[in-house]
N, C-alpha and C positions, 0 to 999 in steps of 0.2 A: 272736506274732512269727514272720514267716516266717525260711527258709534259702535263700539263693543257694549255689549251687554255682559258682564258674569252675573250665574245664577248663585245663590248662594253656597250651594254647594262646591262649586271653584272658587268663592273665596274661604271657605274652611278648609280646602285645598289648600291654599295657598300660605293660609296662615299654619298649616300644618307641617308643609314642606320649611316654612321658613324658621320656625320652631326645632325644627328637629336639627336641621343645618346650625343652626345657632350653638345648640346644645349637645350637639355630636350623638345624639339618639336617634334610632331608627323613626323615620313617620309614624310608624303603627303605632309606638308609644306615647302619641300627641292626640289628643282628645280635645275638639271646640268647641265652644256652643255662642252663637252670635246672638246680641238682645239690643235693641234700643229703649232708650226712658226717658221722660221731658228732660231730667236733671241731668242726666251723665252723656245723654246721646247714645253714639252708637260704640256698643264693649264687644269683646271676645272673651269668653274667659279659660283659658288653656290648662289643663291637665296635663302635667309632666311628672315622672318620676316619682306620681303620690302627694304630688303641689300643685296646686293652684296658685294663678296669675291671671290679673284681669290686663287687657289691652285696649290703650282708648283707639280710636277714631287715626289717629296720626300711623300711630304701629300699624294697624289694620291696611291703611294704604303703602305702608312700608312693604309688608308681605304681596300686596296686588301687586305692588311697579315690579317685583322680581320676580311673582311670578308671569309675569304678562311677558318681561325680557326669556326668562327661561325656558315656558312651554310654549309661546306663539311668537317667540324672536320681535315683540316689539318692545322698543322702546318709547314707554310716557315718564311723564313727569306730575309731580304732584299736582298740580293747577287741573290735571288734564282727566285726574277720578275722582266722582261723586259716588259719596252712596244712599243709596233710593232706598226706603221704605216701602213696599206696595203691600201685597202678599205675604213677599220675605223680602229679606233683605238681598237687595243686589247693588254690586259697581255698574257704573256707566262710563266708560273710557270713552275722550274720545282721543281718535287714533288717526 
């Protein structure tokens, strides 16, 4: 079993595409900013249309699984990403 790695920046990716598809808005009009805190874990917080929306931990791997199916044609399931703290924040698929 291999490991993917996304950097953070393909999961703002991801949560961006899946934001916009959601909401029938172009991507450019989706704005993230990824944070973790002992209390809440790990959030997105999304800029749409002049709103903000925070997204826990759950959503956040909702947007990696489609977009991992989307842009690299694989198929995980949730068991199957983690997300790592290092540096920044990244998935770790394994695939």
């Amino acid at each position: 079993m291999s490991q993917i790695v996304l950097s953070m920046d393909e999961i703002i990716n991801a949560i961006c595409l899946h934001m916009a598809e959601r909401k029938g808005i172009p991507v450019t009009e989706v704005q993230v900013e990824l944070s973790w805190e002992e209390e809440t874990g790990y959030t997105a917080e999304v800029w749409t249309q002049g709103r903000s929306q925070y997204l826990v931990e759950s959503n956040m791997i909702e947007a990696i699984l489609r977009y991992l199916h989307s842009e690299y044609n694989i198929r995980a399931y949730r068991d199957d990403v983690r997300l790592e703290l290092d540096e920044e924040i990244t998935a770790v698929v394994n695939a």
